[in-house]
C-alpha angles and dihedrals in degrees: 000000000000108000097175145003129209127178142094117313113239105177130015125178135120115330095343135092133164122189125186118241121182093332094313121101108221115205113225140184121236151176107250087235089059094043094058091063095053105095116202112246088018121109113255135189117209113179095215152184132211115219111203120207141183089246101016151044112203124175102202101193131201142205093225145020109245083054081069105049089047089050086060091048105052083049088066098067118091099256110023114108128192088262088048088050104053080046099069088040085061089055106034127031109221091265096059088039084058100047089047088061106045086048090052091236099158078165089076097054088047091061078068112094119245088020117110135193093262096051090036083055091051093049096066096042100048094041086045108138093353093101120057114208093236106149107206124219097268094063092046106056095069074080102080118053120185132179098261087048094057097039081054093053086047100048084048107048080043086063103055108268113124111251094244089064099043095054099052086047090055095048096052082041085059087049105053099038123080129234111279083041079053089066111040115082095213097044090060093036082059092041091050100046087054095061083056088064122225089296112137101262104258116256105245 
């Protein structure tokens, strides 16, 4: 079993990524959210599992580790492939996954393609108590927006980087600075930039 995967990203678009280890790209599935952070040349870490296959080998890959815990999850139920349940992870985060579930919306699962009300319906019942609505800390700093938040989010959409990008660089940037970096303008830019990797900023 591969759990995780570090190494320079070589390609990044779609559903598709593929990161150098140790010489060898390795191809790996994706959310399309996911796939736009990755930045091409930069280093990435994609906590991962390997799916086998009588015909196939895939390596679906994810930003963070309780994506894929809901991805297992959603494996479990009769009906949900691996394809299905990236599907749902490119529409719903795992809060929202989470909250879905305990508020019995299978309407939010049908939105999914390739998911029906049937299967939607037997996703709630089966993952029933089985996710607990915890928002980490990463989710909930979007929260708080301060000025030099914002002023960060700014510099960095002026500068090229779509907006959903750049939102998700500077709140990991919150995250990981500490409080004096929080509120200088040029120690978060710096922090954030840093989360998009050395790669040349995209023309808009």
């Amino acid at each position: 079993m591969i759990s995780s995967v570090r190494g320079t990203v070589l390609a990044a678009q779609g559903t598709h990524a593929v990161v150098e280890v140790g010489g060898v790209g390795l191809a790996v599935q994706v959310t399309p959210r996911h796939a736009l952070t990755l930045r091409v040349g930069s280093e990435a870490t994609l906590r991962t599992t390997l799916i086998v296959r009588e015909d196939d080998l895939s390596l679906y890959g994810f930003a963070e580790a309780d994506e894929l815990v809901v991805f297992d999850l959603l494996r479990s139920v009769t009906g949900v492939g691996p394809r299905s349940a990236m599907g749902v992870l490119a529409v719903l985060d795992p809060e929202q996954v989470a909250r879905a579930i305990a508020a019995e919306d299978d309407a939010a699962f049908r939105k999914v393609s390739g998911i029906g009300p049937k299967t939607a319906k037997l996703i709630v019942v089966s993952l029933a108590g089985k996710l607990a609505i915890t928002p980490g800390t990463r989710a909930q700093a979007p929260a708080v927006k301060t000025p030099v938040r914002d002023s960060v989010l700014v510099a960095l959409v002026g500068l090229g980087w779509p907006e959903r990008v750049a939102i998700q660089a500077v709140d990991d940037a919150v995250v990981k600075a500490t409080d004096l970096e929080r509120e200088t303008m040029p120690s978060l830019l710096r922090i954030a930039l840093s989360q998009l990797g050395p790669q040349q900023v995209p023309t808009a």
